[in-house]
C-alpha positions in Angstrom: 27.3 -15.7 18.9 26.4 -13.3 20.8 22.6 -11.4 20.4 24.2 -8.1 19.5 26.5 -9.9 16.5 23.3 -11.8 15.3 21.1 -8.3 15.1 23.5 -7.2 13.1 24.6 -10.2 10.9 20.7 -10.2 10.2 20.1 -6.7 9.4 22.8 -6.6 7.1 21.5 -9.6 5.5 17.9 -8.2 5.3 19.3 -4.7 4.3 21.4 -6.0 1.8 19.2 -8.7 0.0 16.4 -6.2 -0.1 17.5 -3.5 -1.4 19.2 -5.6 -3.8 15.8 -7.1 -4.9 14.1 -3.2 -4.9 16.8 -1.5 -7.3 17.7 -4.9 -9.5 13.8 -4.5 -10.4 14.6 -0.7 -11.6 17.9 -2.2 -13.3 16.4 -4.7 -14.7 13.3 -2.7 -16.4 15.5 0.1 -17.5 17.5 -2.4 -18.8 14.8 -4.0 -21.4 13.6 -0.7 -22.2 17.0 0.5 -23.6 17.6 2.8 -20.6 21.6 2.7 -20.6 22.3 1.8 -16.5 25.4 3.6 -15.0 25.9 2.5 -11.7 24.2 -0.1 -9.6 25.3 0.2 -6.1 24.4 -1.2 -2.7 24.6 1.5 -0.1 25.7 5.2 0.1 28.6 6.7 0.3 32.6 5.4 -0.7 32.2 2.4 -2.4 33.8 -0.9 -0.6 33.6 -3.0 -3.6 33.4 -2.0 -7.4 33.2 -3.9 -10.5 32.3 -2.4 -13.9 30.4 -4.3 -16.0 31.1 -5.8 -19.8 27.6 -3.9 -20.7 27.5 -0.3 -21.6 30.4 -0.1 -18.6 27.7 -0.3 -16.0 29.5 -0.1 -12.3 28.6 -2.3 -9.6 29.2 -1.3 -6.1 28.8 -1.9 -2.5 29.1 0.7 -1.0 29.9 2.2 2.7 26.7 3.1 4.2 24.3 -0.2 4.5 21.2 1.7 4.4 19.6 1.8 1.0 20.9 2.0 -2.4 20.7 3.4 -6.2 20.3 2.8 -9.4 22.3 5.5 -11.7 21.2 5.9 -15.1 21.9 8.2 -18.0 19.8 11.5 -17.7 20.4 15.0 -19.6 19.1 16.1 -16.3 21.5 15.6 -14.1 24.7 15.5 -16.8 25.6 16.0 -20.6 24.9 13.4 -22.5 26.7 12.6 -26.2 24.0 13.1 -29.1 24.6 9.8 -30.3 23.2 8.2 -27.1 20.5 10.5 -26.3 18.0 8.3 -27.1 18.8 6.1 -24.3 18.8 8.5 -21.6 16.1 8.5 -18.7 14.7 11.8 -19.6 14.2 10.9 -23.3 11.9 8.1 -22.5 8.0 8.2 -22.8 5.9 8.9 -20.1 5.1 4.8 -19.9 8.5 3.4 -20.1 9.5 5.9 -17.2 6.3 5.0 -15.0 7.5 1.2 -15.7 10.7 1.5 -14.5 10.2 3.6 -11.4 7.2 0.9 -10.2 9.8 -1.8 -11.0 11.1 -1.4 -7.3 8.4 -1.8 -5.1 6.9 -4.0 -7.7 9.7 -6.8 -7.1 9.5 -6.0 -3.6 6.0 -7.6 -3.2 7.1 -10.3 -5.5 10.1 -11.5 -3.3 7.5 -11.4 -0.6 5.8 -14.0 -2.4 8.3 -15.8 -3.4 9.5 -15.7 0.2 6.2 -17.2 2.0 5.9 -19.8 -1.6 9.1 -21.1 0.0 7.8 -20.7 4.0 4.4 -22.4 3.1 6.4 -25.2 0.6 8.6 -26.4 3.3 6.1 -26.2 6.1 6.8 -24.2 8.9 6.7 -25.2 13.1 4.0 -23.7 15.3 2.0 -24.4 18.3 -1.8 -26.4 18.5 -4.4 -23.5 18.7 -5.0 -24.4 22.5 -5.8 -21.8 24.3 -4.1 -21.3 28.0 -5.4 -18.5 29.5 -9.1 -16.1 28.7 -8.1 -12.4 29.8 -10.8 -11.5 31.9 -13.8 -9.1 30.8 -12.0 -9.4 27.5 -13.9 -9.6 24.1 -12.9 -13.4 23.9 -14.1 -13.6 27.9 -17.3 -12.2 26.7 -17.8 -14.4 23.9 -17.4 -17.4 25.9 -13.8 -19.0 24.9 -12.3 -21.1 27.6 -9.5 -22.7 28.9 -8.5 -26.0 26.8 -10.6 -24.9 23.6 -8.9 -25.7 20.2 -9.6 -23.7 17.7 -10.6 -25.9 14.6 -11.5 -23.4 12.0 -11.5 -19.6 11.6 -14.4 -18.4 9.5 -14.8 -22.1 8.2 -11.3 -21.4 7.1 -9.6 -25.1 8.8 -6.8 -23.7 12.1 -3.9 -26.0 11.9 -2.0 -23.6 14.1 -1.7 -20.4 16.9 -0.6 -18.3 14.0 -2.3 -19.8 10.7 -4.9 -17.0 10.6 -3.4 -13.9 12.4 -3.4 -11.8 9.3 -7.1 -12.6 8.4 -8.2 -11.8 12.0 -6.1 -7.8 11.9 -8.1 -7.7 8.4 -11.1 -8.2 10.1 -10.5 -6.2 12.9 -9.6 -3.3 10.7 -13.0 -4.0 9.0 -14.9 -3.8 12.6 -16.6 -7.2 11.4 -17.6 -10.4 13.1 -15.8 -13.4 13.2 -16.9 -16.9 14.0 -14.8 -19.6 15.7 -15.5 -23.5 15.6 -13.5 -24.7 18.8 -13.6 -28.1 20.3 -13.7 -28.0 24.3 -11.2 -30.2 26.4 -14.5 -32.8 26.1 -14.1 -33.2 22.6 -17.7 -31.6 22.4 -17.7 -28.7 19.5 -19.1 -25.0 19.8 -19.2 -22.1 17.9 -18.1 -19.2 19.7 -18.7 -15.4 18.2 -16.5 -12.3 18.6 -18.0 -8.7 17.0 -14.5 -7.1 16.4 -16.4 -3.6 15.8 -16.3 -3.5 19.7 -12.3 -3.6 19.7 -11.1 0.6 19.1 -8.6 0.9 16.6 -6.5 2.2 18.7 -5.5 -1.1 20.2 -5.0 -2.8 16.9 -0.9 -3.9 17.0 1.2 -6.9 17.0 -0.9 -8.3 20.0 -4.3 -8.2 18.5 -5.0 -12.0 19.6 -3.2 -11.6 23.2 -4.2 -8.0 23.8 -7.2 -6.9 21.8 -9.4 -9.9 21.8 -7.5 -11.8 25.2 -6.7 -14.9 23.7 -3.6 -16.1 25.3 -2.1 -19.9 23.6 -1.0 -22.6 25.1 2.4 -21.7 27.5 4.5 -24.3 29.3 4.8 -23.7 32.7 8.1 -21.9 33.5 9.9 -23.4 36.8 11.6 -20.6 38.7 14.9 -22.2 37.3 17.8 -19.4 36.5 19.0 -19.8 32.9 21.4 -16.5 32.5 22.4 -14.0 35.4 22.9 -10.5 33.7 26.5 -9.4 33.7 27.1 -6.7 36.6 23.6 -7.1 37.5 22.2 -6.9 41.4 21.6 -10.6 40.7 25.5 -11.2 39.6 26.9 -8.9 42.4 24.3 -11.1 44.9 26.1 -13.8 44.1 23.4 -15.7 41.6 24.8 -18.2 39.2 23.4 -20.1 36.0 21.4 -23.3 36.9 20.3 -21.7 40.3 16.6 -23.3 41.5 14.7 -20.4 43.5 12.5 -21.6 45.9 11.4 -18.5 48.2 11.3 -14.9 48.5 11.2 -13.2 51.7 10.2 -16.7 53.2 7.2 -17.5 51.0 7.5 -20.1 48.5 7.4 -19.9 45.0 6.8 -22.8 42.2 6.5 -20.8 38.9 9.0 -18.2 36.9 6.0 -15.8 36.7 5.6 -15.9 41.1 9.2 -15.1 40.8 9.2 -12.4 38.4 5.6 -10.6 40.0 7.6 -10.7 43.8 10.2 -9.0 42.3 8.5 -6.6 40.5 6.5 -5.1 43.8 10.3 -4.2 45.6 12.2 -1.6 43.6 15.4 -0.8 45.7 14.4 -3.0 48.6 16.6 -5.4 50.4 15.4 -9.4 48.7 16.7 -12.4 50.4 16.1 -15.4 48.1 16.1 -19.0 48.6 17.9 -20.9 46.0 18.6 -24.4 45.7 21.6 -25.3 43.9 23.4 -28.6 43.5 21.4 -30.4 46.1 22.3 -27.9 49.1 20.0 -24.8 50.0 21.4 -21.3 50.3 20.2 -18.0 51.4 21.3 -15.0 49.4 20.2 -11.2 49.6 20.2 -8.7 46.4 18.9 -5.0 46.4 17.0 -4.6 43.6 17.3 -2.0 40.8 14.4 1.1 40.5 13.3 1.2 37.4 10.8 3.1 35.9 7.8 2.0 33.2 5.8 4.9 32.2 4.0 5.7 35.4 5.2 2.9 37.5 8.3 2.0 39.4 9.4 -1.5 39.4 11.9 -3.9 40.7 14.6 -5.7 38.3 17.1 -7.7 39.7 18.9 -9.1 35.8 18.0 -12.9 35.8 16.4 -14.4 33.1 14.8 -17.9 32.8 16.1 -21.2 31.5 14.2 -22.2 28.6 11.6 -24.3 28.6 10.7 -27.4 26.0 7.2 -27.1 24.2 5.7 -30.9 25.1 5.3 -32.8 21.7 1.8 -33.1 21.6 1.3 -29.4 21.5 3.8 -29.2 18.5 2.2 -29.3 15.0 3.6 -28.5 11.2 1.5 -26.2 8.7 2.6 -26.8 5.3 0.9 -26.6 1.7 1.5 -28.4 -1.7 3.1 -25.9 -4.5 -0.3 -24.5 -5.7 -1.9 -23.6 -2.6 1.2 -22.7 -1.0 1.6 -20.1 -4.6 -2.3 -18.7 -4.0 -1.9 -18.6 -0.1 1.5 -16.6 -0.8 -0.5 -14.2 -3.0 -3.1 -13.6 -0.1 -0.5 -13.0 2.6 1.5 -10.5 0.4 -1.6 -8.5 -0.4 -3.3 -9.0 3.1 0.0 -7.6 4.4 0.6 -4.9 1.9 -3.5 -3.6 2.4 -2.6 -3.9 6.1 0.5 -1.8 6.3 -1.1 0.5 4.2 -4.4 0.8 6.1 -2.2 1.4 9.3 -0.6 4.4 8.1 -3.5 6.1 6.9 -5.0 5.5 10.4 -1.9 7.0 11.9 -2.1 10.2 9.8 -5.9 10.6 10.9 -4.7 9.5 15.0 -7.0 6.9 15.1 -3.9 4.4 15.7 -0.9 5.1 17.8 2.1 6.4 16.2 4.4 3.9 18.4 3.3 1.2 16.0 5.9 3.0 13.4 9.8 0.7 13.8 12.5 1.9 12.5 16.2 0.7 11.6 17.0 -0.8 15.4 14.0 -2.6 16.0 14.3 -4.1 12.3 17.8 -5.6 13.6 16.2 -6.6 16.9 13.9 -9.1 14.7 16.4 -9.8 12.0 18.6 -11.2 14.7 15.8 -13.2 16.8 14.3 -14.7 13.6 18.1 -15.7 12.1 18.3 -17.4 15.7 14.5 -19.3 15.1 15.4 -20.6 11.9 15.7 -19.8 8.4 12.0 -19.9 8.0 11.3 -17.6 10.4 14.2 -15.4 8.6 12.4 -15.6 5.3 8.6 -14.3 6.7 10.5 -11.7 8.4 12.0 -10.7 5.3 8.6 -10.9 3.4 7.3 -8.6 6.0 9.9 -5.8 5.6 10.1 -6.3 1.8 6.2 -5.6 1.6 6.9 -2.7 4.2 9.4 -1.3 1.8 7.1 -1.7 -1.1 4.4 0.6 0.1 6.9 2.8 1.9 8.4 4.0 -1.3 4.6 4.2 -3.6 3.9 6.4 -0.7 3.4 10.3 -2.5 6.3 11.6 -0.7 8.8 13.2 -3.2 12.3 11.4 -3.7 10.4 8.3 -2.9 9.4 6.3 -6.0 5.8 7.0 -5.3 6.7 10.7 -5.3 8.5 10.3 -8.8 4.7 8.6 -10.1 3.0 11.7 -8.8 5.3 13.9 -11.2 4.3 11.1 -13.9 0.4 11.5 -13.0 0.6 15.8 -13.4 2.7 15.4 -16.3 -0.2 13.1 -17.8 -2.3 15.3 -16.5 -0.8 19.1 -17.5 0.8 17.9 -21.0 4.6 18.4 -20.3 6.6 17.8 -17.3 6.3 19.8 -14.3 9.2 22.9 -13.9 12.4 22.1 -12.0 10.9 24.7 -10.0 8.2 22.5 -8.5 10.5 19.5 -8.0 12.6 21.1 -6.3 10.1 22.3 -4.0 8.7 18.9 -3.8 12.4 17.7 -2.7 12.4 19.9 0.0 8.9 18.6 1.0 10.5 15.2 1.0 13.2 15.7 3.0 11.4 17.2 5.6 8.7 14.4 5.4 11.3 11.5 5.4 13.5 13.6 8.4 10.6 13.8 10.8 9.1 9.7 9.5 12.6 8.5 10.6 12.9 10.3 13.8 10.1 9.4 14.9 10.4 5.4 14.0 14.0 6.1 16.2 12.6 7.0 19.3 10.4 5.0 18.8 13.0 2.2 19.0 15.0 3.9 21.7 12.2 3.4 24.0 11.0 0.1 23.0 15.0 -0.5 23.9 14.6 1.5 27.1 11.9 -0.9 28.1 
């Protein structure tokens, strides 16, 4: 399968269970408080599938347009409703029971989340020793004196079983400008405690590569021998006459032993004339490619579409974090609310540009992960999905109107004032919305367009 077909397998799949989890905890709360449901439906738009239910009639759909859904229930607000079931429309509710059903949805987000990373934590998941490989230089870890071969053995006194096991706490930390102390054994075997003060790292460069690029800790990486695994399809490298399995041993007459020597002498020759030296099936041949131009930002490199074979992880570097039922349950809490305080915390430093904007995904990178962590393994898949599904939880308590957190700041005036706020006002806070949720989504699209670009 190709990687298009499994972004958007996975997407779908995401997309679809999701949402289904999000409006089945409106259904479902409506539901036990006598709300009669009208349609539940998966998606916008014409509906692809439809079957009405043996209960009050209820229609369940799937519906054309993968990209959210709805739950439809009975409301003199939006249709006439017979007297005699009145009393179970939406509007007739008390203040409480409405509250309760519109928090339902984000509310079973963050619980799939932890029933997602219960599951994840059960089962144990793969990951890599906490070696580390490489100490960027005059970085924060440089600084506080990490070095090639350390293990890290504990974070915090917290025990590190793996590269990954404590990446949340350390963003948490880091968003907290705090300290945090490592216990690392050197390749000796002698033990150390090394120091780094996080308040030194600007927010600014808090992202996804926190570990890598904010403090410079780089893990353990196999060497990667300049062996071709896949030649790009019309590519300078196809048209040059590169194939699969293709050993390169020289570029321009100097000799190369590493992927990375390969890739940096390529790099510094946008649209020059490359003549490579490949071994392939025993016999040594001498083939020239132009490279492409392309452009980074400020800087022009050189691409010539060949991409390297994969490489085994040795098994000695290979190790297995897993957890019995009742730690896995209280770790799965702490993820879910590290994550969820995370998220949150990052948008409010957007709003007041102390973080970069570009941190914001939208719809295509979401596929690009989907279908990279369905190739992984279903573990993978499922902390993916707990990821988005907390995303989506504090996406939609967010105060924007025709979000669900917009609908509980209507509930909050209207405790507030008494009665309900006009029609008026909600209209006008619709229009807010839309404008709000127009400009969030293009932005997290071009976003995505040029994280695809690059």
């Amino acid at each position: 399968m190709s990687g298009f077909l499994y972004s958007a397998a996975g997407f779908l799949i995401a997309i679809g269970v999701l949402v289904t989890v999000h409006e089945f905890g409106h259904f479902w709360v409506a539901r036990r408080l006598g709300v009669k449901v009208l349609r539940f439906s998966i998606g916008f738009g014409k509906p692809l599938w439809l079957r009405k239910g043996k209960r009050d009639g209820t229609e369940y759909t799937i519906a054309m347009i993968p990209l959210g859904g709805y739950v439809k229930m009975l409301d003199e607000n939006e249709e006439d409703v017979a007297e005699e079931e009145s009393h179970r429309a939406f509007n007739r509710q008390p203040l409480w029971s409405r509250t309760a059903i519109v928090l339902a949805g984000p509310m079973f987000n963050f619980l799939f989340a932890v029933f997602a990373y219960w599951i994840v934590h059960t089962v144990g998941v793969d990951g890599i020793r906490p070696v580390v490989g490489r100490v960027v230089e005059g970085s924060l870890a440089a600084q506080g004196g990490f070095q090639v071969g350390d293990e890290i053995a504990s974070v915090d006194g917290q025990p590190n079983r793996s590269w990954d096991e404590h990446r949340l706490y350390l963003f948490n930390q880091a968003f907290k400008q705090k300290s945090v102390s490592f216990e690392v054994v050197d390749a000796s075997g002698d033990r150390y405690e090394r120091t780094i003060d996080l308040s030194a790292l600007p927010l600014s460069e808090i992202d996804s590569g926190l570990l890598e690029r904010g403090i410079g800790l780089i893990g353990y990486i196999p060497e990667v021998q300049p062996l071709i695994g896949r030649v790009q399809k019309d590519s300078p490298a196809e048209l040059g006459g590169l194939q699969n399995g293709d050993r390169i041993t020289a570029i321009d007459g100097q000799p190369v032993n590493a992927w990375m020597e390969v890739v940096k002498a390529i790099q510094v020759r946008p649209g020059q004339l490359v003549q490579l030296e490949v071994l392939r099936q025993g016999s040594l041949h001498s083939i020239e490619v132009v490279t492409q131009r392309v452009t980074i930002g400020s800087d022009t490199i050189g691409r010539i579409g060949i991409e390297a074979a994969p490489v085994e992880l040795p098994e000695d570097m290979r190790v297995e974090v897993r957890y019995g039922a009742v730690e896995a349950l209280g770790k799965s809490v702490y993820s879910t609310w590290i994550m969820s305080m995370l998220t949150l915390k990052m948008l409010v430093k957007i709003v007041q540009l102390e973080v970069s904007a570009k941190n914001i995904s939208g719809p295509l990178t979401i596929a690009q992960y989907a279908g990279h962590t369905v190739r992984i393994g279903y573990e993978r898949f499922l902390q993916f999905l707990a990821v988005v599904s907390i995303s989506l939880g504090v996406l939609n308590l967010l105060p924007i109107p025709l979000l669900d957190g917009g609908h509980l700041l209507y509930y909050l005036a209207e405790a507030i004032k008494g009665t309900p706020l006009s029609k008026q006002v909600m209209a006008w806070g619709q229009q807010i919305g839309i404008v709000l949720l127009f400009a969030l989504m293009s932005l997290a699209f071009y976003n995505d367009i040029v994280r695809l670009l690059r």
